[in-house]
N, C-alpha and C positions, 0 to 999 in steps of 0.2 A: 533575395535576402529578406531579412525578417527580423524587426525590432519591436519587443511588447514587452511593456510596464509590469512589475508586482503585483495583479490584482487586487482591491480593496476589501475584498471579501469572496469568501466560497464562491462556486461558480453549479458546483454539485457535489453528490456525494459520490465514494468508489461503494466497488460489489459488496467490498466487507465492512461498510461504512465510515470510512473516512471524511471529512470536507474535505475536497480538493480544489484546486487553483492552477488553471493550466496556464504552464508558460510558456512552451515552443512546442511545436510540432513540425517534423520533417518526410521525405520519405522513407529513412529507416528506422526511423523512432519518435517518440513526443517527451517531453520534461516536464511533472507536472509539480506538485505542491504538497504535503500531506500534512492534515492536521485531525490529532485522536485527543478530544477532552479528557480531563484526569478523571480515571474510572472507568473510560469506555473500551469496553470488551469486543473486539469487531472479529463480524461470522469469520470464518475460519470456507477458505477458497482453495479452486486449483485453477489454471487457466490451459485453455486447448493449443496456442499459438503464441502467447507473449512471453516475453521471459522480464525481470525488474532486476533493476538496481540501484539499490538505496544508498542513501548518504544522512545521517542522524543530525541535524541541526541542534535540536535542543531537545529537554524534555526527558522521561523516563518507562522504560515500559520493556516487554518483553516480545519476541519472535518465536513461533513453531514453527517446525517445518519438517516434511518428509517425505520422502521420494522412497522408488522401489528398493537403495539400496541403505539407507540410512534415516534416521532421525534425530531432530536438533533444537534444543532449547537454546536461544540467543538472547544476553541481555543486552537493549535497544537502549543508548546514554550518547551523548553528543559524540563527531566522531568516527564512530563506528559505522561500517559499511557493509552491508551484505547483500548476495544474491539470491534468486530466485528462480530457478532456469526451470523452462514449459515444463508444463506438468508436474512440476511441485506442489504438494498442499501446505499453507501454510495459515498461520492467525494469531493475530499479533491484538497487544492493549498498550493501554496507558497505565505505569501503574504510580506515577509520582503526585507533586501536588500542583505541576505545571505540563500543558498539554505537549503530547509525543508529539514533535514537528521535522520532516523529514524531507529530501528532496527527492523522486524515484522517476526513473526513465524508464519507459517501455518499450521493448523491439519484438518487432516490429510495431508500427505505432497502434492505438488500443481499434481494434479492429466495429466492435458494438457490444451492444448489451449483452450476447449469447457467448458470450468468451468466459466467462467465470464460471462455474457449477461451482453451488455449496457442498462441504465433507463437514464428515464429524470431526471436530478438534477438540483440543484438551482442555478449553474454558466455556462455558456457557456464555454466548453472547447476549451483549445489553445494547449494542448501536442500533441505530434508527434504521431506516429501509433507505436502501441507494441503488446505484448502477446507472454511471452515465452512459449514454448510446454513442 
């Protein structure tokens, strides 16, 4: 069993730059934190093995995403939920004047740093350099 506190602050950042804040980890997944400052444009990713699922706490911002059979603009506002299943690329911002804050699981749990490659997406990114191991 396993009981951990709200972190006080970032712990690292994700592949596409995110602060994150880990809060559970198991063996089928982990539950982490996400937090995108107002403005910031984070690199646009695919992952080889994990798939996400978000949940919108606060904040405003948008979602790309696109797979072999579709592609998808999602506005990201408290609330709203979406998935990410392996080998999806996606790339998501902040576009309001309070940061995207968001809760996202990952299954299987985030394996290392070699799990994400960068794609070209539809915004030019402006986030800082991340990737937790």
């Amino acid at each position: 069993m396993q009981t951990r506190s709200f972190p006080t602050a970032p712990e690292a950042r994700s592949p596409a730059g995110a602060e994150i804040r880990f809060l559970i980890e198991g063996d089928a997944g982990g539950v982490i934190h996400s937090t995108v400052p107002p403005g910031q444009v984070n690199r646009a990713t695919v992952h080889a093995t994990v798939s996400e699922l978000w949940h919108v706490l606060s904040g405003e911002g948008r979602l790309w995403r696109r797979d072999a059979n579709e592609e998808e603009l999602t506005p990201l506002r408290r609330g709203v939920s979406i998935d990410i299943p392996v080998g999806t690329e996606f790339q998501y911002r902040c576009d309001g004047a309070e940061p995207l804050r968001f809760v996202c699981i990952t299954m299987p749990p985030w394996p290392g740093s070699g799990e994400a490659t960068f794609v070209e997406g539809p915004w030019e990114p402006n986030a800082p350099a991340g990737g937790w191991s």
